[in-house]
N, C-alpha and C positions, 0 to 999 in steps of 0.2 A: 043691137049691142047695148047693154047698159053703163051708161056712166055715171062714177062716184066723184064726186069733185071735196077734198079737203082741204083747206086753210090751216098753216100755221107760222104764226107772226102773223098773221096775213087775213084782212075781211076778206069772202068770196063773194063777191057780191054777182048779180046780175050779166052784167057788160060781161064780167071775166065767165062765167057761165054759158054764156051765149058763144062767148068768142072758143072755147073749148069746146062745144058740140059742134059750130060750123066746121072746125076743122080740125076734126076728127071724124067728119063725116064722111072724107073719101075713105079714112079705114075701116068704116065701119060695113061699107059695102062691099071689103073684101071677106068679112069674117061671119058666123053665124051670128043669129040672135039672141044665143045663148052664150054668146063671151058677154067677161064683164071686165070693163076698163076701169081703174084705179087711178085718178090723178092725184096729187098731193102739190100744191101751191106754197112756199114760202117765201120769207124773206129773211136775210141772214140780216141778222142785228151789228154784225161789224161792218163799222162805218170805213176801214183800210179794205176790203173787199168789193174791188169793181163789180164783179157779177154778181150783185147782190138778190137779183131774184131766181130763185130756182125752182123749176118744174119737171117733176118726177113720174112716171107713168109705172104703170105694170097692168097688161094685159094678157086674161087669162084666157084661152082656148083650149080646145079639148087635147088634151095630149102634152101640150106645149104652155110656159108662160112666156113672156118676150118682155123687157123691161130697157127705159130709154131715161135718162137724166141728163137737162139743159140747163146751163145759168148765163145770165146776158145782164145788162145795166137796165134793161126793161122787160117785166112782164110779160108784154104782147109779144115781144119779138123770144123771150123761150119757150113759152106756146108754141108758138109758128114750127121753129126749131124742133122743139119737142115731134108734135105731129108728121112731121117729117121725116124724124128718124124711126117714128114708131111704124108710117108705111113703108118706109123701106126694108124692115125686118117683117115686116107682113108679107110681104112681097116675096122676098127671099124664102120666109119658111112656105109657102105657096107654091114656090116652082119647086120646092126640097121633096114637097108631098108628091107632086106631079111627077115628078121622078123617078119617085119610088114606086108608082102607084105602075107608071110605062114599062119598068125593070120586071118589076113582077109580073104582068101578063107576057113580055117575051119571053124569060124565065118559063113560066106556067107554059106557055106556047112549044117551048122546046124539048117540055117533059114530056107532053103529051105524044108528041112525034114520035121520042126516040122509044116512048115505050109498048 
């Protein structure tokens, strides 16, 4: 999986680099190597806005895009959040395919008999 990492308001420095490949590294071994993940990092300039860091995803896969937005009072912890939400929607559309994929061969299995 490739990842993009963008800054706005916001240096991306290193740490914050590191800390968004580790963990995104469990979704990354759900998906092919040919997805490409999009993060976007900022920070909201109003100082009356608690959640002032926000981290946005969109992850592209074949077929499907899946897209996840967190804000918290710290960085690391809407990453955290972020990744989280982004494998649970990995997950989901994963057993969705799985489904369809079991429907169609008993389908297919039932044409064959009756015909």
């Amino acid at each position: 999986m490739r990842i993009e990492i963008r800054g706005r308001n916001l240096e991306v420095t290193d740490e914050l680099r590191d800390h968004v490949s580790k963990r995104f590294a469990r979704v990354a071994k759900q998906v092919s190597d040919l997805a490409r993940l999009e993060v976007e990092l900022r920070e909201e300039k109003n100082k009356s806005i608690t959640d002032r860091f926000v981290a946005e995803a969109n992850l592209h896969l074949k077929g499907a895009t899946l897209r996840a937005e967190e804000a918290s009072p710290e960085m690391l912890h809407s990453i955290h959040e972020l990744a989280e939400d982004m494998r649970r929607q990995v997950k989901r559309y994963r057993e969705k395919r799985r489904a369809r994929a079991k429907t169609r061969r008993a389908v297919g299995g039932l044409r064959r008999r009756t015909v």
